[in-house]
C-alpha positions as CSV (number, residue, x, y, z in Angstrom):
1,X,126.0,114.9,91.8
2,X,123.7,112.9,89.3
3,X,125.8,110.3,87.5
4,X,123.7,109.1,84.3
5,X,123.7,105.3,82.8
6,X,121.8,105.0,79.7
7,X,120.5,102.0,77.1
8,X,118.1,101.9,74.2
9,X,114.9,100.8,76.6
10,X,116.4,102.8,79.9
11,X,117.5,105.7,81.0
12,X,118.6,105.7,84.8
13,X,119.9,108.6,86.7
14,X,121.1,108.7,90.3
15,X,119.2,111.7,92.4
16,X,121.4,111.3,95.7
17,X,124.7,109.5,96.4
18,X,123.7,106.7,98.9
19,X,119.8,106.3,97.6
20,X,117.3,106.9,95.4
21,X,117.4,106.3,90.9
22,X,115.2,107.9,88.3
23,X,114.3,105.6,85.6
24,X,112.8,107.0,82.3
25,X,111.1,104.6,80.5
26,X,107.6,104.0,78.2
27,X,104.9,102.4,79.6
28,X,104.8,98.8,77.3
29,X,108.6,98.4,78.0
30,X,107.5,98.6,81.3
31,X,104.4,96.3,81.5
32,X,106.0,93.4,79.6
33,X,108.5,92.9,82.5
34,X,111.1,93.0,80.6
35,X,112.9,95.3,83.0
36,X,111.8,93.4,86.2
37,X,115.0,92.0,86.9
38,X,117.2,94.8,86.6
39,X,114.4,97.2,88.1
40,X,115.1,94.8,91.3
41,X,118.3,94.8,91.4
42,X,118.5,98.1,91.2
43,X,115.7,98.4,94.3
44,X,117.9,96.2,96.4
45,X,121.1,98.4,95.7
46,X,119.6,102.0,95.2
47,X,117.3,101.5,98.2
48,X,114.1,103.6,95.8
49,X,112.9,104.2,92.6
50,X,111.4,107.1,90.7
51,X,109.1,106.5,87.3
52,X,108.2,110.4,86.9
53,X,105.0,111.2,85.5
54,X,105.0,108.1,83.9
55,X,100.9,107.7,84.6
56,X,100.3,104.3,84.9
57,X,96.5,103.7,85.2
58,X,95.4,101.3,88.4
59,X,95.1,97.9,86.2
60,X,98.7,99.5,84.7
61,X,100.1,100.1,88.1
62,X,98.7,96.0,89.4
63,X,100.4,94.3,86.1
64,X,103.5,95.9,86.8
65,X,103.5,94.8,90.4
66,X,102.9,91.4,89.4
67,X,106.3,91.6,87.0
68,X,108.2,92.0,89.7
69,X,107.0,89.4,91.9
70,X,103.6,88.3,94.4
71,X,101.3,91.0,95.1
72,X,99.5,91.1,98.4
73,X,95.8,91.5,97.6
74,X,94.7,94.7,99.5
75,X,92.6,97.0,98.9
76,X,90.4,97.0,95.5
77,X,91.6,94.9,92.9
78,X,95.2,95.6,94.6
79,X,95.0,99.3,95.0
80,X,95.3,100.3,98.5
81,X,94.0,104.2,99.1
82,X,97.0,105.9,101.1
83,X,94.7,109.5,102.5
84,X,94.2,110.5,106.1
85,X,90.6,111.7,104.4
86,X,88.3,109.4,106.6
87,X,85.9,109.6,103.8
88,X,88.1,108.0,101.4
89,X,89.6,105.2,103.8
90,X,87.6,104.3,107.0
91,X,91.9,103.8,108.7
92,X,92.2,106.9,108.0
93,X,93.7,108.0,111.9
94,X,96.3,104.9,111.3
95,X,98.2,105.9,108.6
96,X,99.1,109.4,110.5
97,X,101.8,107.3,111.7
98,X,103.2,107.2,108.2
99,X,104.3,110.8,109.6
100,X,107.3,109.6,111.6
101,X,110.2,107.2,110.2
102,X,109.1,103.7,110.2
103,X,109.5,100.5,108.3
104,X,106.3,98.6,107.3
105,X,105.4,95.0,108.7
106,X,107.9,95.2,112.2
107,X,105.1,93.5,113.5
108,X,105.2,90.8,111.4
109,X,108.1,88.1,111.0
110,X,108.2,88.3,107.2
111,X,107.6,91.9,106.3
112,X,106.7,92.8,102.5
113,X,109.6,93.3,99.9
114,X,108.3,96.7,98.7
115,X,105.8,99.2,98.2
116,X,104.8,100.7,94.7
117,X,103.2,104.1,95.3
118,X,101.6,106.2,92.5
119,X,100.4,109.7,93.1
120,X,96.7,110.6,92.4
121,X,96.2,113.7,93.8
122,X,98.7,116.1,95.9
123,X,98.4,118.2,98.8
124,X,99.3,122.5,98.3
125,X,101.0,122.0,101.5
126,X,103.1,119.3,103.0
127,X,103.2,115.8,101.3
128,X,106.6,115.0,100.3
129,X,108.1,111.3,101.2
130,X,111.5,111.2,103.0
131,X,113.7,108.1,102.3
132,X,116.4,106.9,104.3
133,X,119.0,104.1,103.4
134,X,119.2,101.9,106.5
135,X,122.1,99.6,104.7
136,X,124.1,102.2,104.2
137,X,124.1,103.6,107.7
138,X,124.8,100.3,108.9
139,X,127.8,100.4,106.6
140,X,128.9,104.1,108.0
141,X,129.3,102.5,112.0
142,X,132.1,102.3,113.7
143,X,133.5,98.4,113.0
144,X,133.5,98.7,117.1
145,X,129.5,99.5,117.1
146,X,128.7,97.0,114.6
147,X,129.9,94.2,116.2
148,X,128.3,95.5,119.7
149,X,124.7,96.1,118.0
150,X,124.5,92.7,115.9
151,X,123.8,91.1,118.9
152,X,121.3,93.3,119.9
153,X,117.1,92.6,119.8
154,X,114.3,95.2,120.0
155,X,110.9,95.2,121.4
156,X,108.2,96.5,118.3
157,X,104.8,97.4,119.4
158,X,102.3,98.9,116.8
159,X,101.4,100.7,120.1
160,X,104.3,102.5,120.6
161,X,103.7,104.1,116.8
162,X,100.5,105.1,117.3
163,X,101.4,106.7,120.5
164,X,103.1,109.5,118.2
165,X,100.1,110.3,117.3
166,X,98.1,110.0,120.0
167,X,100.2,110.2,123.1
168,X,96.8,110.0,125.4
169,X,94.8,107.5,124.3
170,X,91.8,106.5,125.6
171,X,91.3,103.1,127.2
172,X,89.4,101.7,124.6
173,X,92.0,102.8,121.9
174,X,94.9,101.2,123.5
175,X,93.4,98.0,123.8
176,X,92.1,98.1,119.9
177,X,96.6,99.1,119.5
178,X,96.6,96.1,121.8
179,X,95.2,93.1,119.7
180,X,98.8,93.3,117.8
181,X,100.9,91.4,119.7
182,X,104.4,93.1,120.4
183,X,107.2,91.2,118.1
184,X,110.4,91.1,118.8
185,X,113.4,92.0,116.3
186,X,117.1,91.9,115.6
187,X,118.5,95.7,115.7
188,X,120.9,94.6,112.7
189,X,118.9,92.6,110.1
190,X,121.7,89.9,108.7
191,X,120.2,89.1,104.8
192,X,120.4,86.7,102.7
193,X,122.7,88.1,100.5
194,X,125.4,89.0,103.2
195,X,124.6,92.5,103.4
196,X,123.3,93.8,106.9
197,X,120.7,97.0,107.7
198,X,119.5,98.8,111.0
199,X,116.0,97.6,111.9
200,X,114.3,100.9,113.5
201,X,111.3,103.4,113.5
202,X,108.3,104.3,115.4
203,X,107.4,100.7,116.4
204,X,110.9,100.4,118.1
205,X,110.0,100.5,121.7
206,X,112.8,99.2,124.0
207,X,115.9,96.8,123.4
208,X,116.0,94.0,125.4
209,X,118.1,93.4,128.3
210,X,119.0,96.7,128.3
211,X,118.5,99.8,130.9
212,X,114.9,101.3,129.5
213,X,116.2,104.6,129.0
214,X,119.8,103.7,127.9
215,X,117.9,101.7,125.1
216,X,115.4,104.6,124.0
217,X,118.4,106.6,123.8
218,X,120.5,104.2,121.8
219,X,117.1,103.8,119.2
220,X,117.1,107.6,119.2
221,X,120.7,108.0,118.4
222,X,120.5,105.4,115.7
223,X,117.6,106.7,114.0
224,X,119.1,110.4,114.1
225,X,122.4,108.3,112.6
226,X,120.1,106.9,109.9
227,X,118.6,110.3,108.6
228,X,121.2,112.1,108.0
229,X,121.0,113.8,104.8
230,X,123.6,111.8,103.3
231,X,121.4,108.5,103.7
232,X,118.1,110.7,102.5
233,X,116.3,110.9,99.4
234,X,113.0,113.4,99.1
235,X,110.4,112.7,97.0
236,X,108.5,115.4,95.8
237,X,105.3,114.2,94.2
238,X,104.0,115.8,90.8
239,X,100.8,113.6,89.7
240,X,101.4,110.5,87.9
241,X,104.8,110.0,89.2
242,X,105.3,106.3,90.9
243,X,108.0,104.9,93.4
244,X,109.0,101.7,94.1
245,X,110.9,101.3,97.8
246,X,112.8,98.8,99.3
247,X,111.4,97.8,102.8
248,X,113.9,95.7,103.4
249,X,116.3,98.4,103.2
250,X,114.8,101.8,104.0
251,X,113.0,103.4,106.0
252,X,110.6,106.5,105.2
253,X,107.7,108.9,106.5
254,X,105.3,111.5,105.1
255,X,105.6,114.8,105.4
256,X,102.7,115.7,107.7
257,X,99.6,117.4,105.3
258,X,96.0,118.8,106.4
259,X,93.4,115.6,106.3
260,X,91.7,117.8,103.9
261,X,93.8,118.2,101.5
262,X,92.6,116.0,98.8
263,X,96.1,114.1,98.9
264,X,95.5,110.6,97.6
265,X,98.2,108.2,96.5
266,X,97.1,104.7,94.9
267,X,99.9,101.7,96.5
268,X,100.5,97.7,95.6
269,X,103.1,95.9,97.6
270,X,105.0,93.0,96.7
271,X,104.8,90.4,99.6
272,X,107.8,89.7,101.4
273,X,110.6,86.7,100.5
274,X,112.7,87.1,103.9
275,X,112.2,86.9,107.4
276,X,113.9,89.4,110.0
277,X,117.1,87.4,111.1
């Protein structure tokens, strides 16, 4: 059920009962930052954030990133190109991975705080983005299984992702997957502000000190734990709508599309404030 909050500059309503807030709003309410503190607080409790159709324009999209805190430079200017079209961004066969749940940096000790995604052109077929709140499954374990798994640390290897989309590589491919250095993670991240998430997706490859295939099994299990679709929100794009996610507390994945479909979404990130602990 959608509950509804409203004031005279904002107009949030909730889309699904663990995750995910639409927020109407104009565009110069937005850009002076006037929101940016309650827009993140909002992202840390609601997990994702929907601006539908609200158009922002590139330079639009960068100054808003900045309101809410540091932007990694990427891209041009700050706008990264998200397409599998090879034409349109030469790591193009990398971000197929972005098919299967994941969260972004695992191979990094500080990942980024969140992602701000507008959407440029769509797919006909396929395309939608699938959120999942990995706080609240961590909430919805057994007291039992939370205890066991906070003292738990898992293997991530930018390798093991890509092997979902190319489970034979050639030997030349895995040692390009290679250069990034396997990182190891805490399978319960412990934050800052007291609250704990499940740290899992594609790069998840084993859990050390633990059987291999009693671990894969235990990943699998807690990933299928953390999708269910009362911890899911899905997006589905018109053009000009934006979303804001919380890495630190979601996962998500594409919904596989043809490389040819034109789909091109324009992203910023905000650089990350916390290390996995």
């Amino acid at each position: 059920m959608r509950t509804q909050a409203s004031t005279s500059e904002l107009r949030q309503t909730d889309v699904a009962p663990r995750i995910g807030t639409v927020i109407e709003t104009d565009v110069d309410t937005l850009l002076s930052g006037a929101l940016a503190q309650d827009i993140r607080a909002l992202l840390e409790q609601r997990g994702v954030i929907v601006f539908p159709r609200i158009g922002l324009t590139d330079e639009q999209q960068v100054a808003f990133t900045r309101t809410l805190g540091r932007i990694v430079e990427e891209g041009e200017g700050g706008i990264y190109k998200v397409t599998i079209d090879p034409l349109e961004n030469p790591n193009a066969e990398f971000i197929k991975g972005a098919f299967y749940w994941h969260i972004d940096g695992t191979t990094a000790d500080v990942p980024i705080l969140a992602s701000v995604m507008s959407a440029r052109r769509l797919s006909p077929v396929g395309g939608d983005t699938l959120f999942a709140n990995t706080y609240a499954a961590f909430d919805d374990l057994p007291p039992q299984e939370q205890e066991e798994f906070d003292q738990l640390r898992v293997v991530h290897m930018f390798e093991t992702a890509q092997r979902y989309v190319r489970p034979e590589p050639s030997y030349d491919e895995l040692r390009a997957w290679q250069r990034f250095e396997p990182n190891v993670l805490p399978l319960v991240w412990k934050h800052r502000s007291g609250r704990k998430s499940l740290v899992l997706g594609s790069t998840a490859s084993h859990v050390e000190g633990m059987d291999l295939r009693e671990g894969q099994a235990l990943l699998t299990r807690l990933r299928d734990h953390a999708t269910q679709d009362r911890f899911v929100y899905r997006h589905r794009w018109s053009v000009g709508d934006m979303v804001i996610w919380d890495n630190t507390g979601t996962m998500h994945k594409a919904e596989a599309y043809p490389a040819d479909s034109g789909r091109m979404m324009h992203r910023t990130k905000l650089e990350g404030e916390e290390p996995f602990a």
